[in-house]
N, C-alpha and C positions, 0 to 999 in steps of 0.2 A: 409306901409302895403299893404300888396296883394289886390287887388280888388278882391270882393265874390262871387261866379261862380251863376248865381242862379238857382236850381235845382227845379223840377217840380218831382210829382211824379210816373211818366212814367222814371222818369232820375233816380230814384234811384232805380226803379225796375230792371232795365236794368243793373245799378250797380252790384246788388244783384246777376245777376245772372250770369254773366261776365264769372266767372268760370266754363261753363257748358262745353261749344266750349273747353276752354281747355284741362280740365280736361279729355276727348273722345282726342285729340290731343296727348298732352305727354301721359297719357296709351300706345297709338297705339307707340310712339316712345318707352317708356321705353320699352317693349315689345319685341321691335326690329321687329315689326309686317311688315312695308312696305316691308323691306330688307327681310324678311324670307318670305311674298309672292312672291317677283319676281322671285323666287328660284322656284314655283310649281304653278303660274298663268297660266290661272283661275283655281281657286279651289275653292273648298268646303270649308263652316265654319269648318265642320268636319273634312277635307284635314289639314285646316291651323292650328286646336285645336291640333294635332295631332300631328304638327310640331313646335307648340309651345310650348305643354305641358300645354294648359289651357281647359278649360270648355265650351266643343262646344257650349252650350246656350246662354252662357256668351257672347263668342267669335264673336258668330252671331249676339248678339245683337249691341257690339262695332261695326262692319263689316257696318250694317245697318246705324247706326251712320256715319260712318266715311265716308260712300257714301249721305248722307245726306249734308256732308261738303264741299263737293266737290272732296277728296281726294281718294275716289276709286270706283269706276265701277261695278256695278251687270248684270249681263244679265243670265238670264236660271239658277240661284242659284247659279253661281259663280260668285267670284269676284278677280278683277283685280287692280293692282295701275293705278291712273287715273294721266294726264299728271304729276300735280305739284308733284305728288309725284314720280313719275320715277325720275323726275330733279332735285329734293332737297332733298331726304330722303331716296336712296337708296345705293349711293354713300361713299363707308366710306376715301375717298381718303384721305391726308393732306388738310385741310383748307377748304375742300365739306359743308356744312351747316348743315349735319346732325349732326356734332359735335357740332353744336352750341343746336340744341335742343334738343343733351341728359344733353348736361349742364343745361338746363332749365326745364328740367326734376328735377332734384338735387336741382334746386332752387325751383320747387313748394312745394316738399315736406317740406325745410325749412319752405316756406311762410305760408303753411298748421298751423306753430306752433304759431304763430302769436301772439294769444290772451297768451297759455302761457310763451311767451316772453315777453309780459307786464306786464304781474303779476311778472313773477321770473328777468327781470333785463337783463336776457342771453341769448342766446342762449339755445336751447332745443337743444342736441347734440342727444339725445336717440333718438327723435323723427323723425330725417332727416336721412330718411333712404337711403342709397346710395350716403351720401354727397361724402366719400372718397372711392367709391370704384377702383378696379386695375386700370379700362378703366378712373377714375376721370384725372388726368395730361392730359393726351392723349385727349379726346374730352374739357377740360376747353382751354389746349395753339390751338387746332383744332379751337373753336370759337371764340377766341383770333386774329389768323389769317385769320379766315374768315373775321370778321368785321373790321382787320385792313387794308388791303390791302388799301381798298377805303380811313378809315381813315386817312393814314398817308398822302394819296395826298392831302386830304383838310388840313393837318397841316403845311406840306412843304411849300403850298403856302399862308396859314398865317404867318409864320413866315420866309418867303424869305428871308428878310434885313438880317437877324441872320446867315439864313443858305447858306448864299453866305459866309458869309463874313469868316465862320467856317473851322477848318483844322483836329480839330480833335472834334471827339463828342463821348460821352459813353450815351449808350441808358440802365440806371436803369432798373432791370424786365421788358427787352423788349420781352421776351416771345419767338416768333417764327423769332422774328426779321424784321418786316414791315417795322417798320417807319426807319432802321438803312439801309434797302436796296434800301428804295425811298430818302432816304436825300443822301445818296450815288451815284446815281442813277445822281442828279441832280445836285450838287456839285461835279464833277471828282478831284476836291485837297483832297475830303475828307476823313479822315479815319474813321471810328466806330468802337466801341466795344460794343456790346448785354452782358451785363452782368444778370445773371439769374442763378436757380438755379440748381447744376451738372444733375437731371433729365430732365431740359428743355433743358439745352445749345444742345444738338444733335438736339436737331429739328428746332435750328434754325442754325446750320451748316448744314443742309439738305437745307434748302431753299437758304441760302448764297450762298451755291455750284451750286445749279439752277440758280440763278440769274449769277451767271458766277462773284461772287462780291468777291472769297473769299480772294482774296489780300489786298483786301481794306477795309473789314468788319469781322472783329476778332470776336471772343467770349471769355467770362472769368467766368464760374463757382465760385460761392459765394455766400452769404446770405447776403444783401446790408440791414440787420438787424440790423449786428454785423460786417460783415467784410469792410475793407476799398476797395475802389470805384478804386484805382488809381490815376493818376496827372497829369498834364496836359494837360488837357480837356480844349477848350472852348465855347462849347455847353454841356448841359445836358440836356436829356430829362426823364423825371418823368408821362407819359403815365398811367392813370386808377392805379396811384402807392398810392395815399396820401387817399385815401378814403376806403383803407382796416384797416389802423390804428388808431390808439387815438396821441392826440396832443406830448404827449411824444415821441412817438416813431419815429414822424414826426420831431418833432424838431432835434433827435439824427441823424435820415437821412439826413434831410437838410445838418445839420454840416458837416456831412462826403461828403453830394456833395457839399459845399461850398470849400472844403480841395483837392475836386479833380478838382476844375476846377484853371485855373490861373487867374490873375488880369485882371476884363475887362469882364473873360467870365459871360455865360448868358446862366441860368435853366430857361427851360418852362416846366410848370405843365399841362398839361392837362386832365381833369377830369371833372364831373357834379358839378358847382358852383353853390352852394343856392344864395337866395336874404338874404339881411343881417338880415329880421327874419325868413328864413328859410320855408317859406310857400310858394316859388316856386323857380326856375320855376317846371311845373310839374313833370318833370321827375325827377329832382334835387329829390323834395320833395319824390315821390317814390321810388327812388336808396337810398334815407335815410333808408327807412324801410329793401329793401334789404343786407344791412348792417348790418340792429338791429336785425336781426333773422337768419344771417350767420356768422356773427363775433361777436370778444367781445367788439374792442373798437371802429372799421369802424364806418365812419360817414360823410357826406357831408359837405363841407366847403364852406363858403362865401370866398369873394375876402376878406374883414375886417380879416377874421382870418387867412386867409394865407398871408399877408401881416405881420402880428402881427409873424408869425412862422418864414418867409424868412427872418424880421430884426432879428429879434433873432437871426439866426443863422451866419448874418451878411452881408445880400445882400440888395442892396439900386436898387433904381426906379422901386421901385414893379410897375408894370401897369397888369392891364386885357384886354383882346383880343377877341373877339369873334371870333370864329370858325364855326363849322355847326352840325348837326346831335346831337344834343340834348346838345354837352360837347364846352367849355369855353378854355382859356389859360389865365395863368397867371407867366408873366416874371418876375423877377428879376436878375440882375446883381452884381457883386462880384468887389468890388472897385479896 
């Protein structure tokens, strides 16, 4: 069992109100507030209500707010974006950060549903507004690739023995293609294929072509749902892939990369592993909730149930690995 955090109550008011800082945060993102100021700084609350389309009152009150935070500048009644936000929030390039917190934008509003999540079971689809909208793919594989880049070095170099010894690897919904350009990167026998779906694969033939990898690192359009993987793999990797689904669909996946790799090879899962009652680690335990109020059957797994999924599908010397930054690995091998 998890040891009991103990809380004082200064700790739960702070709790409580956690959501203040953000909620003044993603506004000013949803908005698109920084970017539509550096467009007419300094200006006016009224200058930017103006150019936002919102409620100069309103507007100046967020403004006051958000220079409060740190994130912008008032001098003589105008305001300006202040460093952090010139460097992180204005930028809409591929893989710039800003994509990552309009994605997080999308997930507050989920988190917002929260309590009628528990009561009904599912997902509040009514109530998350902006989950799918046009710019959703574009800024979700955007913070996909921001936070991969870094992640794929620390997984390369946990799982070095693997990816030496590999010749060919298929990267499951690898998105923009990270981990499929640094195991390329450092392995030169290697090949890759980013498989993902016909909206993603461009963007990560974008980046392929930057890295100057596109010989060596393929793409393949498909729905790694329902459609098959391929064959002759002997690396697989399964990246932030097993915690969108329910056990069923995970075991059906598994089968199909257990079918695409050959005898010998060897799938690493990486993703947020619970403890085997599920009450930590932290983040584990809150990437659970993220889950319970964005999907139907997403859910965090222990090493115990992904071991139980990978024999199942028929792969032996399950082990767990640690990694860094919040997420685990967990190998098995195909006899």
């Amino acid at each position: 069992m998890a040891e009991q955090q103990q809380l004082s109550l200064d700790d739960l008011a702070r709790m409580a109100s956690g959501f203040q800082e953000a909620s003044v945060f993603l506004a000013a993102v949803e908005l698109d507030l920084f970017r539509a100021l550096s467009e007419i700084e300094p200006a006016t609350a009224e200058q930017l209500a103006e150019k936002l389309s919102t409620d100069p009152r309103a507007t100046e009150t967020l403004l006051n707010a958000l220079v409060c935070l740190g994130l912008l500048n008032k001098s003589q009644g105008r305001f300006a974006n202040a460093a952090p936000a010139r460097e992180f929030l204005v930028d809409e390039s591929p893989g710039a950060p800003l994509h990552m917190f309009r994605h997080r934008t999308r997930l507050w509003h989920s988190w917002n549903t929260l309590t009628e999540v528990v009561i009904r079971g599912c997902p509040v689809r009514e109530y998350s507004r902006g989950l799918r909208d046009k710019h959703y793919t574009q800024d979700f594989v955007g913070a996909m690739q921001f936070l991969s880049d870094r992640r794929a070095q620390l997984v390369a170099e946990a799982i070095a023995p693997e990816l030496s010894a590999a010749t060919r690897m298929i990267d499951i919904g690898g998105g923009p293609g990270a981990f499929a350009i640094e195991f390329a990167r450092r392995n030169p026998r290697l090949f890759a294929v980013v498989f993902d779906l016909p909206e993603v694969v461009p963007l990560a033939e974008r980046n392929i072509a930057s890295a100057g990898l596109a010989g060596r690192v393929a793409t393949r359009a498909g729905n790694f749902l329902c459609d098959e993987l391929g064959e002759g793999f002997d690396l697989a990797l399964l990246s932030s892939i097993v915690h969108i689904h329910g056990p069923e669909e995970n075991a059906a996946l598994l089968a199909r990369t257990y079918r695409a790799l050959v005898s010998g090879g060897v799938v690493v899962i990486r993703d947020f592993i619970a403890n085997d009652d599920h009450t930590g680690p932290r983040s584990a335990a809150l990437f659970a909730i993220n889950m319970l109020v964005n999907t139907e059957t997403g859910r965090v797994y222990s090493v115990a149930e992904l071991r139980e999924l990978l024999e199942g599908a028929g792969f032996c010397d399950v082990c767990a690995r640690p990694c860094a930054e919040e997420f685990d690995l967990v190998l098995a091998r195909k006899p």
